[in-house]
VEXDREN-2710 file (C-alpha; in Angstrom, 1 decimal):
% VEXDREN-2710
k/r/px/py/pz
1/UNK/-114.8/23.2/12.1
2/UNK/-112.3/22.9/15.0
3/UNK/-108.9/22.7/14.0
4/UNK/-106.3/20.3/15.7
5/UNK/-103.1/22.0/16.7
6/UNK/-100.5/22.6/19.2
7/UNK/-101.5/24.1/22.4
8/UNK/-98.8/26.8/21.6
9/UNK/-99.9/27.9/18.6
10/UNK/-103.9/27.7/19.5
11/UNK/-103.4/30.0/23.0
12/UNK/-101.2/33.0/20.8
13/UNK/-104.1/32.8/17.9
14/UNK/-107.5/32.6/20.3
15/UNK/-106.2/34.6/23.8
16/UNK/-105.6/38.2/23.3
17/UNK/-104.8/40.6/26.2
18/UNK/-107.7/42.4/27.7
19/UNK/-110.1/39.7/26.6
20/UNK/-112.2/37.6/28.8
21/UNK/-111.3/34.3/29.5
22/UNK/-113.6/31.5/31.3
23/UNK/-111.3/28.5/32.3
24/UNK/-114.4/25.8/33.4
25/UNK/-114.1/22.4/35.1
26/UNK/-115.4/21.4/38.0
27/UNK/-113.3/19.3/40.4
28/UNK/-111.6/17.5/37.5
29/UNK/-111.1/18.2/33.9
30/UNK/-109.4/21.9/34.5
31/UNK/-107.5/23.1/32.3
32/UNK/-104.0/23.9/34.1
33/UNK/-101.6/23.4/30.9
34/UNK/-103.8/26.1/28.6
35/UNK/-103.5/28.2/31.8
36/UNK/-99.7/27.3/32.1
37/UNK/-99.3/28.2/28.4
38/UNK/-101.1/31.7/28.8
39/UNK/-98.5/32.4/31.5
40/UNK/-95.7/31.4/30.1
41/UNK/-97.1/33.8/26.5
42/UNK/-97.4/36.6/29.2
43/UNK/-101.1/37.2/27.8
44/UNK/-102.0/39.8/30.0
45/UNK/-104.7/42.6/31.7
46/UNK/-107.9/39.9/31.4
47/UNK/-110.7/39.1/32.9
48/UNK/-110.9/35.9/34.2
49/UNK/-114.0/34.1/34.7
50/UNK/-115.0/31.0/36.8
51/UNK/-117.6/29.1/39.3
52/UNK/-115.0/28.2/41.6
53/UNK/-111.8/29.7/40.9
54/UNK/-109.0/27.4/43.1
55/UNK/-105.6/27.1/42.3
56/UNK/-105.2/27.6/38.6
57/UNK/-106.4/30.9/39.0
58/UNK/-104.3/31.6/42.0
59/UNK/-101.1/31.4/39.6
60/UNK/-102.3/33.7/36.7
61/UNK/-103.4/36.1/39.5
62/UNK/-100.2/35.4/41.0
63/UNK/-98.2/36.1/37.3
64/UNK/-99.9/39.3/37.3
65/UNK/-101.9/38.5/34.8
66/UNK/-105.1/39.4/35.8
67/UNK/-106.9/42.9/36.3
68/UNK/-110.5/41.4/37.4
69/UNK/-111.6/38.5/38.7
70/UNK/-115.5/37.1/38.0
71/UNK/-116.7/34.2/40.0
72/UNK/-119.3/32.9/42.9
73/UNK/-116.5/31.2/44.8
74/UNK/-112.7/31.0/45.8
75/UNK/-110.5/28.7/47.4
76/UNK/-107.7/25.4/47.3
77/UNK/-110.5/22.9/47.6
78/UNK/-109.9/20.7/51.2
79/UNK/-107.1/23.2/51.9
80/UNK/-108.0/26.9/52.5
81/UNK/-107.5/30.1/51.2
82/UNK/-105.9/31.2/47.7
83/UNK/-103.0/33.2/48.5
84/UNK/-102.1/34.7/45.7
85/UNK/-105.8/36.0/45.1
86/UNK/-105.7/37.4/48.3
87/UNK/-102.7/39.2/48.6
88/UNK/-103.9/40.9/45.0
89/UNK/-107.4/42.0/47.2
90/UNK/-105.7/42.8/50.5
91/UNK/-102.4/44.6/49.0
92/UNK/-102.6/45.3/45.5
93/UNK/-99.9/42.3/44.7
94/UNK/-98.4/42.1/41.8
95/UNK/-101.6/44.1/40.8
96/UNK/-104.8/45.3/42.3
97/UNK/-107.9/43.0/41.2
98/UNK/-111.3/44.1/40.7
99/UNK/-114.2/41.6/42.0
100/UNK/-117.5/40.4/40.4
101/UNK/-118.7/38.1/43.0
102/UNK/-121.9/36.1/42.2
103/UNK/-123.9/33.0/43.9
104/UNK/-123.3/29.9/42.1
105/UNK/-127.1/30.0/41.2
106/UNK/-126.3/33.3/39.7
107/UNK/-122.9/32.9/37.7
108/UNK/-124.3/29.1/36.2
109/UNK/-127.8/31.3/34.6
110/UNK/-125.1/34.0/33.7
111/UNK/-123.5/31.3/31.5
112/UNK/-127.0/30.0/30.4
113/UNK/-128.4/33.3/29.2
114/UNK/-125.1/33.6/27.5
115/UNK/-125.1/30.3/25.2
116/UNK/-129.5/31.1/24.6
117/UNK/-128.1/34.5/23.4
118/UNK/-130.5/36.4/25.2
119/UNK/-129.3/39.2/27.6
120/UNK/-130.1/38.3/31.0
121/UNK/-131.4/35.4/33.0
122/UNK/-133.8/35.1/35.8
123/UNK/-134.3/33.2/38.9
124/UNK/-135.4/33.8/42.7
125/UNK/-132.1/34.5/44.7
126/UNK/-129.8/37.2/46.2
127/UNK/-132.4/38.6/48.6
128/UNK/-130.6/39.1/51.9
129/UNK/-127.7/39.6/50.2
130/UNK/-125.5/42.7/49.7
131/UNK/-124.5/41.2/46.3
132/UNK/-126.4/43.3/44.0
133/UNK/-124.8/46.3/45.5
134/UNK/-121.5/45.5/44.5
135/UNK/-122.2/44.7/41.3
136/UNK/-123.6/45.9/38.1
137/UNK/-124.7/42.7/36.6
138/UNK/-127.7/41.5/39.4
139/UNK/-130.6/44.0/38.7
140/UNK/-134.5/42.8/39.3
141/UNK/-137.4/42.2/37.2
142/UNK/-140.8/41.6/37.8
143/UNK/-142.8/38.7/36.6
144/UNK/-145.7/40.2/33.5
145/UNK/-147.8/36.8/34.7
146/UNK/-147.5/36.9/38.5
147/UNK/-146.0/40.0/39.6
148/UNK/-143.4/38.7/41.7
149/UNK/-140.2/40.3/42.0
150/UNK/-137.2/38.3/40.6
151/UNK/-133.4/38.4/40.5
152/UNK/-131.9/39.1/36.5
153/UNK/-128.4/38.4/36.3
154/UNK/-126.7/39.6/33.2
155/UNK/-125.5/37.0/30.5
156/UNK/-122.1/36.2/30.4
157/UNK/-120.4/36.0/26.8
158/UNK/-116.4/35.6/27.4
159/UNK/-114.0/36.6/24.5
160/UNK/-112.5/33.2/24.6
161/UNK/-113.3/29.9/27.0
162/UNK/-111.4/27.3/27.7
163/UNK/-111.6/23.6/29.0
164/UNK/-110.2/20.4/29.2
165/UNK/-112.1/17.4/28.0
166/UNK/-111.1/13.9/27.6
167/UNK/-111.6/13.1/23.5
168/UNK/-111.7/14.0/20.6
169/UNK/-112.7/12.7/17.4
170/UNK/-110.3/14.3/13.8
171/UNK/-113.6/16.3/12.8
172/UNK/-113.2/18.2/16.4
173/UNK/-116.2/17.0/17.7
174/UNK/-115.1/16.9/21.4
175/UNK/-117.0/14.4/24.2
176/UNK/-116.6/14.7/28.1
177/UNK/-117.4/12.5/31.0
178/UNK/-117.7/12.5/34.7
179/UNK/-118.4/15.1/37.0
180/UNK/-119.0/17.8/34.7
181/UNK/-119.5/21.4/35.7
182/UNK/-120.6/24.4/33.6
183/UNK/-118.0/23.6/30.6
184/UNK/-120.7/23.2/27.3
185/UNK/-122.6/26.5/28.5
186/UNK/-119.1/28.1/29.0
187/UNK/-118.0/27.0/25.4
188/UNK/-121.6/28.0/23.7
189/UNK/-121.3/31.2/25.4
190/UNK/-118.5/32.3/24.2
191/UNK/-116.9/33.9/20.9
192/UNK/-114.2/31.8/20.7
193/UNK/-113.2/28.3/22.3
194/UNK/-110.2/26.1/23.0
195/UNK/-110.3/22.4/24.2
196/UNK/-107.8/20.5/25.6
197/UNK/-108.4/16.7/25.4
198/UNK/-106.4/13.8/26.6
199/UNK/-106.2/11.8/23.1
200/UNK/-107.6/11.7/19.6
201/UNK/-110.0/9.1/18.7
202/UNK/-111.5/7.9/15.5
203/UNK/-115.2/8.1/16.6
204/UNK/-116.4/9.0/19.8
205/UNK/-118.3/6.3/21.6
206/UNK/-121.5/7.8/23.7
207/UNK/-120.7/7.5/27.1
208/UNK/-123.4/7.5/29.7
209/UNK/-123.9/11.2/31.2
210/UNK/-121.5/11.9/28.8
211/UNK/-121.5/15.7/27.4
212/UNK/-120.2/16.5/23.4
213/UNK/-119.8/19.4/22.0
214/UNK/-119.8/19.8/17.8
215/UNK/-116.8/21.2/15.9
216/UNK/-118.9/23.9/14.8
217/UNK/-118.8/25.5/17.9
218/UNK/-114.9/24.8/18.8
219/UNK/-112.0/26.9/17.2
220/UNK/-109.0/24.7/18.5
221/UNK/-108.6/21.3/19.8
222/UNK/-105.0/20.5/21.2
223/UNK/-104.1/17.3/22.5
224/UNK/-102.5/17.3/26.0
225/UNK/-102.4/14.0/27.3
226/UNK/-102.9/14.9/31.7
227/UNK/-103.5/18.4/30.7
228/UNK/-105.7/19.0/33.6
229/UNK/-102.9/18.1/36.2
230/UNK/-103.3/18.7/39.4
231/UNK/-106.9/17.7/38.9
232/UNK/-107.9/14.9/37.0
233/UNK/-109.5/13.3/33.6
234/UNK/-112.3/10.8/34.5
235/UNK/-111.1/7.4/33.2
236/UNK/-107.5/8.8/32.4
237/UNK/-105.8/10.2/35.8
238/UNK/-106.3/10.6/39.5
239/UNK/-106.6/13.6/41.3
240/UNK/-103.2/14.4/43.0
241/UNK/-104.3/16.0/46.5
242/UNK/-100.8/15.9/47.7
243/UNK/-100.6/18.9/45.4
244/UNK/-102.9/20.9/46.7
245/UNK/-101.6/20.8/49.9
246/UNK/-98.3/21.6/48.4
247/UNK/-99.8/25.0/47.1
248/UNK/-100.6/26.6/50.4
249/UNK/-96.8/27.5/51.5
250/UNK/-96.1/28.4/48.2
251/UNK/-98.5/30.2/47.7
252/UNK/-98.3/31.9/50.9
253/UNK/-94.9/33.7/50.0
254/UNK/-94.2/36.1/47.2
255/UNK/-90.8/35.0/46.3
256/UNK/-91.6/31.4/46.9
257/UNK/-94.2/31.4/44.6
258/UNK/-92.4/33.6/42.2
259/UNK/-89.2/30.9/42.4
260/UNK/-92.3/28.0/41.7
261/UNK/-93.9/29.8/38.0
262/UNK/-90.5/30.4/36.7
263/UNK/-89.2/27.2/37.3
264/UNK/-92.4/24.6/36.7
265/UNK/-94.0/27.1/34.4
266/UNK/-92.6/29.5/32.5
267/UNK/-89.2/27.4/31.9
268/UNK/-91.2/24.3/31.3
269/UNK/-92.8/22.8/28.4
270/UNK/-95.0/20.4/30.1
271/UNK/-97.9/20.6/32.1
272/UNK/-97.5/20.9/35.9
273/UNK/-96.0/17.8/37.9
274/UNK/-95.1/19.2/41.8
END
């Protein structure tokens, strides 16, 4: 069963350095203060994981954090580029980064054959591309009933996963809602998994489209009310785009950005306000 604990204490006992770490949510529920607290514990030399890697990723790249980068897409959503990421690519800054670039299609069946516990997963896509030369996880199979040739991707089974989620009930059982992403195939995929949630409830209620994941498969819960700020909690907090635009000249400058994680991160307690 999950424990409850403090956010502190659940990120020093379930991230390790050199393990890899999938930080899921799409659009809303991401989970900036786990991320926050990784930084500021100065967990280092992993692999991150992600769909769509924007700005959360930008600042552990950024904090130097980060010595490989797996994902299908990268950007500040409705803004541009991810500075930080790209200064690491283009200059080696604060540290080079090594790529795993995927299709969506291809990273979301990674995470699928990785929660079935098989080793790879099939489906018709990268043809045209120069993806599977750049990789070693895109091979091809051929199908024993028809004979077509198919893309295999291999499964994806991070060290630790991580997401935000809006309750939970005291067993740990943990229910989301709202545009969810990839987050329960991230969390059954993985060895280990913290959640974030914005309260503690005495039973959860089913929500329609709503997505729960068992205490059985959850190490920590740890209750951050607007822990996926910037982004937001469906039915708890509102998406603050001013943010995002903030980010880009922050993020476009070294020292600037530097000034920003020691003074809103790694001095602070809290999760991320501007």
């Amino acid at each position: 069963m999950a424990d409850i604990r403090s956010l502190q204490d659940a990120v020093a006992d379930l991230v390790h350095n050199g393990d890899t770490v999938a930080m899921e949510g799409f659009t809303h529920l991401i989970p900036y203060a786990a991320a926050h607290e990784v930084i500021r514990q100065g967990i280092t030399d992993l692999t991150l994981v992600r769909m769509t890697p924007d700005v959360i990723y930008d600042q552990l790249i950024g904090a130097g954090l980060v010595r490989k980068l797996v994902f299908s897409w990268g950007g500040n959503p409705g803004v541009g580029s991810l500075h930080r990421f790209r200064d690491a690519v283009e200059n080696g800054w604060p540290r080079p980064l090594e790529l795993d670039e995927h299709s969506h299609a291809g990273m979301a069946n990674r995470y699928v054959a990785g929660a079935s516990k098989l080793p790879f997963a099939v489906l018709r896509g990268y043809r045209g591309s120069d993806i599977p030369t750049r990789t070693d996880t895109v091979s091809t199979v051929t199908c024993p009933f028809t004979g077509e040739e198919l893309a295999a991707v291999a499964a994806l089974n991070p060290d630790v996963t991580v997401i935000h989620a809006q309750q939970a009930d005291r067993a740990g059982n943990v229910q989301m809602w709202g545009l969810t992403g990839v987050q329960k195939e991230a969390a059954l995929a993985a060895d280990r998994v913290l959640v974030t949630v914005e309260e503690i409830v005495e039973e959860l209620t089913p929500l329609p489209g709503g997505v729960v994941l068992p205490t059985w498969v959850i190490d920590a819960v740890c209750v951050v009310p607007d822990g996926a700020r910037p982004s937001y909690a469906t039915g708890y907090s509102t998406r603050d785009n001013a943010f995002y635009q903030a980010w880009d000249p922050i993020a476009r400058d070294r020292e600037a950005f530097t000034r920003w994680i020691d003074e809103y991160v790694r001095k602070s307690e809290g999760a991320l306000t501007r």
